[in-house]
C-alpha positions as CSV (number, residue, x, y, z in Angstrom):
1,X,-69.4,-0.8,-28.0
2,X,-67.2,-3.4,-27.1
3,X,-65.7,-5.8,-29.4
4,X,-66.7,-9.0,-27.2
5,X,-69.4,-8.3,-24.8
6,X,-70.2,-11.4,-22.6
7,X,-73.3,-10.8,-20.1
8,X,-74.3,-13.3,-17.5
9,X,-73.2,-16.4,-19.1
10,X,-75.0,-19.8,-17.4
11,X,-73.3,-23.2,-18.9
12,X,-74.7,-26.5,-17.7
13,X,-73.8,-30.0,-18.2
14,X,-76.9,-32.6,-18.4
15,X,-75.9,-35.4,-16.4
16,X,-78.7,-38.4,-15.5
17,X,-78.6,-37.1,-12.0
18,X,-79.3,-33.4,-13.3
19,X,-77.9,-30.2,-14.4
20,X,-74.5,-29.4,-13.6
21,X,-74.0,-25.4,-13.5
22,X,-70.5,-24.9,-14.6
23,X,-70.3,-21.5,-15.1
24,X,-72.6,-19.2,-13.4
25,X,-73.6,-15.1,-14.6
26,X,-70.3,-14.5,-15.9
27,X,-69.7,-11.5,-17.5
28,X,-66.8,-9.5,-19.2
29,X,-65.9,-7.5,-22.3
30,X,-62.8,-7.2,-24.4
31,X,-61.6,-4.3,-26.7
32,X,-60.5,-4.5,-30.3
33,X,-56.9,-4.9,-29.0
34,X,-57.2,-5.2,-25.8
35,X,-55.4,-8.4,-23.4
36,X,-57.5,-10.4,-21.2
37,X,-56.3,-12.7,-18.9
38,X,-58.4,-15.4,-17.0
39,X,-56.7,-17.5,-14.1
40,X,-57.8,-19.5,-11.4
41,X,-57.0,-23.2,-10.3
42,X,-58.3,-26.6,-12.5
43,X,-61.5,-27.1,-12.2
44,X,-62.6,-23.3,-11.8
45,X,-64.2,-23.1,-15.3
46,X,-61.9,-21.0,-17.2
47,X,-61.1,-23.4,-20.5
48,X,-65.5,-24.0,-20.0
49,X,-65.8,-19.9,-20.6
50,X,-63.3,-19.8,-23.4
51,X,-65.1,-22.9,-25.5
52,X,-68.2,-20.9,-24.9
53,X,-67.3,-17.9,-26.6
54,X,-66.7,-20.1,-29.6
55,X,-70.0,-22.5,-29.0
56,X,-67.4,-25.2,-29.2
57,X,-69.2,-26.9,-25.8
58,X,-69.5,-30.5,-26.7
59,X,-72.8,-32.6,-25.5
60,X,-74.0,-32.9,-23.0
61,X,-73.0,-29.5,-22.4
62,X,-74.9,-26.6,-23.2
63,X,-75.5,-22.8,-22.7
64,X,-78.4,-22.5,-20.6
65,X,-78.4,-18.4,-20.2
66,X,-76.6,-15.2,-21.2
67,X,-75.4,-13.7,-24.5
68,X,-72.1,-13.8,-26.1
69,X,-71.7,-10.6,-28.3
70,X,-69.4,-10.2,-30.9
71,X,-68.8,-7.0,-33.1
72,X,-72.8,-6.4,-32.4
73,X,-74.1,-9.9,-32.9
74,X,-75.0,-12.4,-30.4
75,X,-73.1,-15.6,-30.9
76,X,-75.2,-17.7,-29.0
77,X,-78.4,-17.3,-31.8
78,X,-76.2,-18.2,-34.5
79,X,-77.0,-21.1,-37.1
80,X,-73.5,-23.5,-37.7
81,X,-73.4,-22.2,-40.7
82,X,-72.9,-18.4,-39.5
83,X,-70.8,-20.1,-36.7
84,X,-68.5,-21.1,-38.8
85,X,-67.5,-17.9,-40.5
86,X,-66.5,-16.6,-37.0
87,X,-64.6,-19.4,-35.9
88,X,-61.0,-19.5,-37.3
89,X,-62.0,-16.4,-39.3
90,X,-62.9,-13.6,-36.9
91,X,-62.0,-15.5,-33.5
92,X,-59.5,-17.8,-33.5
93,X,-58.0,-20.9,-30.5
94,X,-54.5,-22.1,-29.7
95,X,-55.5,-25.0,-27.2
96,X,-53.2,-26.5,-24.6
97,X,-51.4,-29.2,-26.6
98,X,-50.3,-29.0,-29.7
99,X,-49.8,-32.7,-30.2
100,X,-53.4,-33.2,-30.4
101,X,-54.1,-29.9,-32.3
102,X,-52.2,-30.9,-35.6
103,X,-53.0,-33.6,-37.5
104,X,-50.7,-36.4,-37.4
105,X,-51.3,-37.5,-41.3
106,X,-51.3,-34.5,-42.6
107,X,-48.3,-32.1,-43.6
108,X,-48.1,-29.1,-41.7
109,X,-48.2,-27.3,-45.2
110,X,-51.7,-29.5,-46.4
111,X,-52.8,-28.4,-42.7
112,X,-52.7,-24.7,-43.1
113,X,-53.9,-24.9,-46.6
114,X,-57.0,-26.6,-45.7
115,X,-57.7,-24.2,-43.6
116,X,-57.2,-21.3,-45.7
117,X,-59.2,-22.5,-48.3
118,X,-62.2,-23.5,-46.4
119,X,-62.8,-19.8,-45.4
120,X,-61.7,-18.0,-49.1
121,X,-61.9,-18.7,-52.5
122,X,-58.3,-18.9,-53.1
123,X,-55.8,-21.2,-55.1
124,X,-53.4,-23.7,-53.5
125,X,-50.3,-21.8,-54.3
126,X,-51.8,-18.5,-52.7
127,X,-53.0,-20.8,-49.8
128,X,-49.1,-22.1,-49.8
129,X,-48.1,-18.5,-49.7
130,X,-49.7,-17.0,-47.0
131,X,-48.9,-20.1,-44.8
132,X,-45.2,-19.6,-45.9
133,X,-45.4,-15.9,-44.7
134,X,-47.0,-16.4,-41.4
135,X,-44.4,-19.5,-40.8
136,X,-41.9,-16.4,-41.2
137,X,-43.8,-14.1,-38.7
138,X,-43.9,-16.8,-36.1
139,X,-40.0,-16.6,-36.4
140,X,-40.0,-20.3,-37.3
141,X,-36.3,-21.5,-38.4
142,X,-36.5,-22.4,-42.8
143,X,-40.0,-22.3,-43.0
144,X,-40.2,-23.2,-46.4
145,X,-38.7,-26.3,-45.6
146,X,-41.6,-27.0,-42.4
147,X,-44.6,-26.5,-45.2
148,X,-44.0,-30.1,-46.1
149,X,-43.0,-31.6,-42.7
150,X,-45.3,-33.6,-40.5
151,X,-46.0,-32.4,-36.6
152,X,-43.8,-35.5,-35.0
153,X,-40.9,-33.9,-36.9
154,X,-41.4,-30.8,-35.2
155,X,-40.1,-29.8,-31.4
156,X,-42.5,-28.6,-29.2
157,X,-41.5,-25.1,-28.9
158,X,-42.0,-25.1,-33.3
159,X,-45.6,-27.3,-33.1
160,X,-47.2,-24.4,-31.1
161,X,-45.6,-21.7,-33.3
162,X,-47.2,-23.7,-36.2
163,X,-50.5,-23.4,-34.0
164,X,-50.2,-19.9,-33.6
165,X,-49.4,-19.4,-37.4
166,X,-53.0,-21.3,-37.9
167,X,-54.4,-18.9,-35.5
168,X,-53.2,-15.7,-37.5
169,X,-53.9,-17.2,-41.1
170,X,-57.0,-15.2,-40.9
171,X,-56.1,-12.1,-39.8
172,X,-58.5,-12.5,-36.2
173,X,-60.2,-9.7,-34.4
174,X,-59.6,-12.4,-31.3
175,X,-57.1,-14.5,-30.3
176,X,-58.2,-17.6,-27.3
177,X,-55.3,-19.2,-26.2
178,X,-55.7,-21.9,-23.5
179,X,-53.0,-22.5,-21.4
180,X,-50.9,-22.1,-24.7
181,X,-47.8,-23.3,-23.0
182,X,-48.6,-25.8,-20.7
183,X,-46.6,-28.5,-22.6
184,X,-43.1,-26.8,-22.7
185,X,-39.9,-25.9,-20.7
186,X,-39.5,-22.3,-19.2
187,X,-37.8,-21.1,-21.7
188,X,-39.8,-21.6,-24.4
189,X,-42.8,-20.5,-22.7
190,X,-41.0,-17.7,-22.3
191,X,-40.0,-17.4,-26.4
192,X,-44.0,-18.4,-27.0
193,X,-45.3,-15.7,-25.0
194,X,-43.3,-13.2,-26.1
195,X,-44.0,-14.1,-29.7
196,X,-47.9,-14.1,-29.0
197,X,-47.3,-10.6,-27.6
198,X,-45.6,-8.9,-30.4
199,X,-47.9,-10.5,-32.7
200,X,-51.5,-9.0,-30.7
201,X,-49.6,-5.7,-30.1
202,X,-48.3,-5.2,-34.4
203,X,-51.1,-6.8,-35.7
204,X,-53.8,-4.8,-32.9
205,X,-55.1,-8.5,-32.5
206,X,-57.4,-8.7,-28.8
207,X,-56.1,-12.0,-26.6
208,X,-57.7,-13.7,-23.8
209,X,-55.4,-15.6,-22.2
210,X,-56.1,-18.7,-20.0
211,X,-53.7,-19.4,-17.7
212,X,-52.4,-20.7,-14.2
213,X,-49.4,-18.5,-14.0
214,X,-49.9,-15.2,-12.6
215,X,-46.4,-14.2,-13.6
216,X,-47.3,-14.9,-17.3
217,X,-50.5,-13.0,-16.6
218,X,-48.6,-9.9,-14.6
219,X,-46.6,-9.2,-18.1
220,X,-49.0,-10.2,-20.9
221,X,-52.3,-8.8,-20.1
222,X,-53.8,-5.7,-19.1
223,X,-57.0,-6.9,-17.6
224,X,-57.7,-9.9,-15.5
225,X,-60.7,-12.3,-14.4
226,X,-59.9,-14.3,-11.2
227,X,-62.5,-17.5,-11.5
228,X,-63.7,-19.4,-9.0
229,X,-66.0,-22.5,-8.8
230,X,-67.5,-21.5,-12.2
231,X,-67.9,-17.9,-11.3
232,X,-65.7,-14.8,-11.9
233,X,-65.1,-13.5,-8.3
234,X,-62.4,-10.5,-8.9
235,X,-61.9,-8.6,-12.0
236,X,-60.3,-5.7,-13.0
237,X,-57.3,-4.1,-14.3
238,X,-54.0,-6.7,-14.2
239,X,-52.0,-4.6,-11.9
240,X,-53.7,-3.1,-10.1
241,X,-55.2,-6.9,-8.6
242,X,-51.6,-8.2,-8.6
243,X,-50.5,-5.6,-6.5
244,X,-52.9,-5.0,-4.1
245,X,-55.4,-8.4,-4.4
246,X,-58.9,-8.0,-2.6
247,X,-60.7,-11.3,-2.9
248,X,-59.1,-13.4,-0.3
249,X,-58.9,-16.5,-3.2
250,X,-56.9,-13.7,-4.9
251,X,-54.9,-13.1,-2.3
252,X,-54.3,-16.9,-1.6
253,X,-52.9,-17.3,-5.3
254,X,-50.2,-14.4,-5.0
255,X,-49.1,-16.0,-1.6
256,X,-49.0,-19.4,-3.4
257,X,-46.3,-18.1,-5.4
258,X,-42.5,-19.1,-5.2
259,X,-40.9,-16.0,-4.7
260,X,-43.8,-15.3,-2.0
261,X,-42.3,-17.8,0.8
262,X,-39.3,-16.9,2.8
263,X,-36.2,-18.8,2.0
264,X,-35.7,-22.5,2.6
265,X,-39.5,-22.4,4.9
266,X,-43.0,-24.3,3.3
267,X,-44.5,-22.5,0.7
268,X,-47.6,-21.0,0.7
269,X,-50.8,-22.6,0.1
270,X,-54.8,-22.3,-0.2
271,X,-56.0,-24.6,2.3
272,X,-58.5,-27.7,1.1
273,X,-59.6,-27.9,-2.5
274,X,-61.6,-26.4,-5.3
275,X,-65.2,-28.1,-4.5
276,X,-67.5,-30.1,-7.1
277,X,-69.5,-28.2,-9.4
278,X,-72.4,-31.1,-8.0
279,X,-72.1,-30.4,-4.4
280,X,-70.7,-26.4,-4.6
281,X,-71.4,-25.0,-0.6
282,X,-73.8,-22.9,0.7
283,X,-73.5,-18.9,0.6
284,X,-70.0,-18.2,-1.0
285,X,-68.2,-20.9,-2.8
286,X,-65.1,-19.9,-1.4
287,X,-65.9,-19.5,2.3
288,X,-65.1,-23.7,3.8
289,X,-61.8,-22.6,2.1
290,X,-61.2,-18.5,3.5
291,X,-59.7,-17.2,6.4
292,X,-61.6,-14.5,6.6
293,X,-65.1,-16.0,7.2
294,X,-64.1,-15.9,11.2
295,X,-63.6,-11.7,12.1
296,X,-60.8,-10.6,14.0
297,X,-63.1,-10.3,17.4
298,X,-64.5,-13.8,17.2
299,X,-67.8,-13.7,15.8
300,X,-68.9,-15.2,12.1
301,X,-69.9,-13.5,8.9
302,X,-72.9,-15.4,8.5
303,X,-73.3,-13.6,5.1
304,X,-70.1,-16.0,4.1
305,X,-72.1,-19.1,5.1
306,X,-75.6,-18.1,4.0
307,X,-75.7,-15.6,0.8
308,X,-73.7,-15.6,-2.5
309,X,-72.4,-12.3,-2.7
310,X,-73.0,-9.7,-5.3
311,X,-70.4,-7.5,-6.8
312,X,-69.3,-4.6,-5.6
313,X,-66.5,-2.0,-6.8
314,X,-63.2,-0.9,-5.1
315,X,-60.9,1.4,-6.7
316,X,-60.8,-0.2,-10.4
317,X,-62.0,-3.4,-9.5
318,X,-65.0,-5.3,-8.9
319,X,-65.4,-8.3,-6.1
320,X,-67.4,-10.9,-4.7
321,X,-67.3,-10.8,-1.6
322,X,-68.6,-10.2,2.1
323,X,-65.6,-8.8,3.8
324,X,-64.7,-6.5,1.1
325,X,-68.6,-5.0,1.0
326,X,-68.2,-4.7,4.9
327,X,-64.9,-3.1,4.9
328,X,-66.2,-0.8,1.8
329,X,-69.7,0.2,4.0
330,X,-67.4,0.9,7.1
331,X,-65.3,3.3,5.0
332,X,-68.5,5.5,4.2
333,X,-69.9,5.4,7.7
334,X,-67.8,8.8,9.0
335,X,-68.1,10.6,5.1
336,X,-71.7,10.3,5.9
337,X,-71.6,11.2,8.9
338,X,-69.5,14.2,8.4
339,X,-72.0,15.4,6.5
């Protein structure tokens, strides 16, 4: 059994004009261990699947459908009280800024503490010195000394290694972390994830990692979830989708990329924009935006248009989508016909 099992997870917002579906039967599992990544562009409902897993959806949100298990038990029929032995304990978050993570009042030392001690029966000076030591595994400069500094006195390369030392205080089976380096320059991004790596690999931590960049993705994870309009439209192992991507919004990603255009010309881009979760189109979600809803000969997938497509599996992967269930169906025509 997997360590995180989610199966066909409906989120909806209540809104006076009605329910807004925000994510729709997504479904994925992560090994004790194991690196997920989730990418896609704003909007497509990744940061909405990674506050599910921890129920942290705030009003008028809700889940509507699905189950969420974890080590066997179904987080989404838990009281608050049960919740709150998982969260921070068993699955912990780094969110996107760490400026409005820490508390601005309170030392970074008081900060950790507090935390410590509302999940153990345990002294302040034991609380003090397991902060102190996982200061030192984040590789954070006279850690002693940071125990009794505030966040503002902090760069942001050292806030979010204080955030990641709050993560590990607990020794998680899970580690979320939302777009954990949004806020900072290359290369501390670079310094962060690399950190967050050795940390889930020594301490056999699992990560799901939310994330625009595909690079970051590429060299952290070893799984992936491509999201799209609320739904999961490509998933399978990191890369082998980076390599050879099926899903034509995959595809439209790694094109995106920098080092993807040819010297000194346009880059690359998905045409139009990722479409209200209020007024999502007809058929596939993706299909106003794809170049691939016209075939080569002229004539119109009306599938595209008409029908949400189903999954279907090539090679390691699985994929949403028309053309790749056509192009799968014309590869078995002449096996069967053979025999």
């Amino acid at each position: 059994m997997a360590l995180l099992d989610v199966n066909h997870l409906d989120v909806r917002f209540a809104l006076r004009r009605g329910d807004v579906q925000a994510l729709r039967d997504v479904s994925f599992s992560l090994e004790r261990g194991e690196r997920l990544g989730i990418v896609g562009e704003s909007g497509a409902g990744k940061s909405v699947a990674a506050f599910s897993l921890l129920n942290l959806i705030a009003k008028p949100g809700y889940i509507a459908g699905g189950s969420i298990h974890f080590d066997g038990r179904d987080l989404t029929r838990m009281s608050d009280r049960a919740l709150r032995h998982v969260r921070g304990h068993r699955m912990s978050m780094i969110f996107q800024d760490p400026m409005m993570t820490l508390n601005p009042v309170l030392s970074i030392g008081d900060q950790m503490v507090e935390c410590l001690k509302a999940h153990r029966r345990i002294s302040t000076r034991e609380a003090r010195a397991i902060a102190l030591r996982k200061l030192e595994q984040v590789q954070i400069p006279s850690p002693a000394a940071r125990l009794d500094q505030y966040p503002h006195e902090l760069s942001g390369g050292m806030r979010q290694r204080v955030i990641i030392a709050i993560a590990l205080l607990l020794d998680p089976d899970i580690i979320i972390a939302d777009e954990p380096t949004t806020a900072l320059d290359v290369t501390i991004q670079a310094e962060i994830m690399a950190l967050l790596l050795e940390l889930c690999e020594k301490h056999n931590v699992g990560l799901i990692l939310i994330t625009h960049d595909l690079g970051v993705v590429s060299q952290v994870t070893q799984r992936m979830l491509v999201m799209y309009a609320g739904r999961v439209i490509e998933q399978g192992p990191t890369r082998e989708i980076i390599n050879a991507p099926q899903h034509p919004y995959t595809q439209g990603l790694i094109n995106a990329l920098p080092q993807m255009a040819t010297p000194g010309s346009r880059l690359n881009q998905i045409p139009g924009s990722m479409p209200s979760l209020d007024n999502l189109p007809s058929g596939c979600a993706f299909h106003p935006r794809c170049g691939f809803v016209e075939r080569a000969d002229g004539t119109t997938r009306r599938a595209c248009i008409d029908e949400v497509p189903g999954f279907v599996t090539s090679g390691n992967c699985r994929v949403a989508c028309h053309m790749v269930a056509e192009m799968l169906d014309r590869e078995r025509i002449p096996a069967e016909e053979i025999r």
